[in-house]
C-alpha positions as a printed Julia matrix, in Angstrom:
203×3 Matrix{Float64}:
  18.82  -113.08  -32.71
  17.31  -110.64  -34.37
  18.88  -110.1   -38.29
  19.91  -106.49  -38.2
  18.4   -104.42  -41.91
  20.54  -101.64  -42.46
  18.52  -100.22  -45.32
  15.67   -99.64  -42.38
  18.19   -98.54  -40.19
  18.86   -95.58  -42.15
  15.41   -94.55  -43.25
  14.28   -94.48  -39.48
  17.53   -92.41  -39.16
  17.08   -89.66  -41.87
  12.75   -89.76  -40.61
  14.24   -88.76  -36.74
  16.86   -85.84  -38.53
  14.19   -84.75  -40.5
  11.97   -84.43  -37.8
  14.54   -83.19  -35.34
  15.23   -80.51  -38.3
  12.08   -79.37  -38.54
  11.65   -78.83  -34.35
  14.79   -76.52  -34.61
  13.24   -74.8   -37.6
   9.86   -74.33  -36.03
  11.51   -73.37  -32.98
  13.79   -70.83  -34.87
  10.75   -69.72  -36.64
   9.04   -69.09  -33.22
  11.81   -66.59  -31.65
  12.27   -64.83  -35.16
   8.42   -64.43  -34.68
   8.68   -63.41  -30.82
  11.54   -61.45  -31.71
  10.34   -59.12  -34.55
   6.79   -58.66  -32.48
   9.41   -57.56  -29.23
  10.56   -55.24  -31.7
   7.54   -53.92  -32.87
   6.02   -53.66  -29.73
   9.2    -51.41  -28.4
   9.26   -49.4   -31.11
   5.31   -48.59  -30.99
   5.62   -48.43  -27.29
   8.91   -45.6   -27.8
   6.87   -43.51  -30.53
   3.77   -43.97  -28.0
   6.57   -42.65  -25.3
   7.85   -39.8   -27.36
   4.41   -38.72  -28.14
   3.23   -38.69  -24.76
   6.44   -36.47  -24.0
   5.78   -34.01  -26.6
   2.31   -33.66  -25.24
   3.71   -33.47  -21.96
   6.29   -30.68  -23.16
   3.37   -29.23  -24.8
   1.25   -29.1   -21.81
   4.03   -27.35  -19.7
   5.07   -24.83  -21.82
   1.11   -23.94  -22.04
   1.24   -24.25  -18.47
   4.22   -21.7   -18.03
   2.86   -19.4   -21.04
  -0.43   -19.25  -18.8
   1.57   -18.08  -15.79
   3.35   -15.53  -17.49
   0.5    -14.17  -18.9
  -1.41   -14.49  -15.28
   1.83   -12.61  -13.79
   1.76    -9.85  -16.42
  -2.07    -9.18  -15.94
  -1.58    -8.93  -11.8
   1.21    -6.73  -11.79
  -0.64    -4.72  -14.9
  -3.75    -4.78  -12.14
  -1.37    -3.8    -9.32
  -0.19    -1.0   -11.27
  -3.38     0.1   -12.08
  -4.53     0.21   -8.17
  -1.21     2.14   -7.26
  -2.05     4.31  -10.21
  -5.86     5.12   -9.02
  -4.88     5.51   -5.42
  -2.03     7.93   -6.45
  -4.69     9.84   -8.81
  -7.31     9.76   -5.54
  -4.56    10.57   -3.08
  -3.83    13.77   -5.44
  -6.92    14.58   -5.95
  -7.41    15.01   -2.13
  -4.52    16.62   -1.83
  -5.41    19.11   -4.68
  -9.0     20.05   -3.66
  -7.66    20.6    -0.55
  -4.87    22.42   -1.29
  -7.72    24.63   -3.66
  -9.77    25.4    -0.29
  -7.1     26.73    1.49
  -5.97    28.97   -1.25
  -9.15    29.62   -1.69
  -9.17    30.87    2.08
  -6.41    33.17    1.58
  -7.89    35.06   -1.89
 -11.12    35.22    0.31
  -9.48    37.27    2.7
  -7.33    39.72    0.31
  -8.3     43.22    0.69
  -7.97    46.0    -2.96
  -4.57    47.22   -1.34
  -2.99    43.82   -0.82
  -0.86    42.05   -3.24
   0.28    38.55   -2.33
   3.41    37.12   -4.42
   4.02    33.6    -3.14
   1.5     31.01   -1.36
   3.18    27.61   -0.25
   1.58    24.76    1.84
   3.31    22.1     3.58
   1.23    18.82    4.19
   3.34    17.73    7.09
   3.44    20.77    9.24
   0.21    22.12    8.23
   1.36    25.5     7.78
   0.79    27.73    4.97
   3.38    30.51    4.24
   2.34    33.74    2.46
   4.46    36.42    1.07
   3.17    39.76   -0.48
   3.34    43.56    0.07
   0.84    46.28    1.08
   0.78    49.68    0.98
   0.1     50.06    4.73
   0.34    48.99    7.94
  -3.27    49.24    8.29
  -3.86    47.26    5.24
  -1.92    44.7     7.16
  -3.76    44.39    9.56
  -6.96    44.45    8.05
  -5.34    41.17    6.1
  -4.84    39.12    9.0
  -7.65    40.21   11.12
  -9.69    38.66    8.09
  -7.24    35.06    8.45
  -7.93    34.94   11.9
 -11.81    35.34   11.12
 -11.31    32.64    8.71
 -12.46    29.15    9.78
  -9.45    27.67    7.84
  -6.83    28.72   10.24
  -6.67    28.53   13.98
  -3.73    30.84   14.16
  -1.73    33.76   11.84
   1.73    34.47   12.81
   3.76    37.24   10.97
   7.36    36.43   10.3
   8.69    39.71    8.94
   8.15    43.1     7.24
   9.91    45.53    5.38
   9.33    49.26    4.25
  10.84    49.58    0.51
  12.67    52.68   -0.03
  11.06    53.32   -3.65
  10.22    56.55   -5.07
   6.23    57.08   -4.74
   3.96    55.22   -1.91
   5.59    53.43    0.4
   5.5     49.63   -0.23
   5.9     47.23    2.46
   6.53    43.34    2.02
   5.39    41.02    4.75
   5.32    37.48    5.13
   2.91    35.74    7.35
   2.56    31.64    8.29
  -0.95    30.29    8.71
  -1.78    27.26   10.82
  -4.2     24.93    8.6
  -7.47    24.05   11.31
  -7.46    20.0    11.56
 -10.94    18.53   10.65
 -12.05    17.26   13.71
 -11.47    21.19   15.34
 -14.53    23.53   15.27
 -14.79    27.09   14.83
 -14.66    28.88   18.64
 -17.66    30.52   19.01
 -17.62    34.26   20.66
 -13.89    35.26   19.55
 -12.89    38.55   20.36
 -12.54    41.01   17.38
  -9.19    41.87   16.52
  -7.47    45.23   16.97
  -6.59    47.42   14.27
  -2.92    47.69   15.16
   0.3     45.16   13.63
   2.13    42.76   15.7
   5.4     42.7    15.95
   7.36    40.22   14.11
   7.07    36.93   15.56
   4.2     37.68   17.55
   0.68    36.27   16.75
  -2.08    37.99   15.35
C-alpha cells in the first residue's frame, strides 16, 4: 500500500483551486466582455435607430410640405383658369352687348331721345325706353330696327302723350328680338309703312 504524503496532497489541491479559479475568472471576464459589447452594440444600434427616424420624420414632413405647396399652386392655377374664362366669358358678353347697342344708336333719328337700353342674355330681348316728339318720328325709329340686321322683330309695348306745356312729348317703349347667329338677313323684305302700331302689335 501506497504511503499516503499529505504535504503533496495539498499542493495538487490548491494547483486544481487555482486553476478552477482562474476558469471562473476567465469565464467571468468573457460575459463582462460579451456583455459590455451587447451594450454597445444596442446602444449604437438605438442612436443608429433614432437617427434613421429623424431622417424618416424629416423626409415626411418634406414630403407633406411638398404637397401643400403642390395643393396651393393647383388651386392658385385653378383660380387663375376660372378667372380667365370669367374675363373671356365677359368679354364676349361685353362686345356683344356693344354691337347691339351699337344697333340701336345706329338707328336713332335727330328727334328721338332714348332714356333706358337693357338686354337680357336669356331671352334675347332688348328693351328700349325713350320719347319722341311724334308719332311719325316713331315710326321712322322702328322702321329703321326692323331694317336692322340685329333684330328679327320690334314690338312696341306702350306710349304715352305728356301733357307738358310746349311740343307734345311722347314716351314709348319698344322690345327688340336679338337675331341668333346662325339666322340670315331675309332678302326682299317689304318696306315698312309710315304709320304706328298699336300697342302690342309688331312693327
Amino acid at each position: 500500500m501506497r504511503p499516503f504524503n499529505l504535504a503533496q496532497s495539498k499542493i495538487l489541491e490548491s494547483s486544481y483551486c487555482r486553476h478552477y479559479l482562474d476558469r471562473r475568472i476567465r469565464s467571468i471576464a468573457l460575459i463582462v466582455g460579451l456583455t459590455v459589447l451587447l451594450a454597445a452594440g444596442s446602444s449604437a444600434l438605438r442612436t443608429t435607430i433614432r437617427s434613421r427616424a429623424s431622417h424618416v420624420r424629416q423626409d415626411l414632413a418634406n414630403t407633406q410640405a411638398s404637397l401643400t405647396q403642390a395643393s396651393h399652386e393647383t388651386a392658385a392655377a385653378e383660380a387663375r383658369s376660372r378667372e380667365q374664362s370669367w374675363l373671356e366669358q365677359l368679354a364676349d358678353g361685353s362686345g356683344r352687348w356693344m354691337n347691339v347697342l351699337d344697333s340701336v344708336l345706329q338707328c336713332v333719328p335727330p328727334d328721338v331721345w332714348l332714356s333706358r337700353v337693357q338686354s337680357s342674355d336669356k331671352s334675347q330681348v332688348v328693351s328700349v325706353d325713350g320719347a319722341v316728339a311724334s308719332y311719325k318720328s316713331l315710326s321712322a325709329f322702328s322702321s329703321r330696327l326692323r331694317r336692322c340686321p340685329t333684330f328679327t322683330d320690334v314690338r312696341l309695348c306702350s306710349t304715352r302723350a305728356d301733357n307738358v306745356e310746349g311740343p307734345q312729348i311722347i314716351s314709348f317703349s319698344v322690345e327688340l328680338q336679338i337675331r341668333s347667329a346662325s339666322e340670315r338677313t331675309r332678302p326682299g323684305q317689304t318696306p315698312q309703312s309710315g304709320r304706328v302700331p298699336r300697342v302690342g302689335e309688331t312693327f
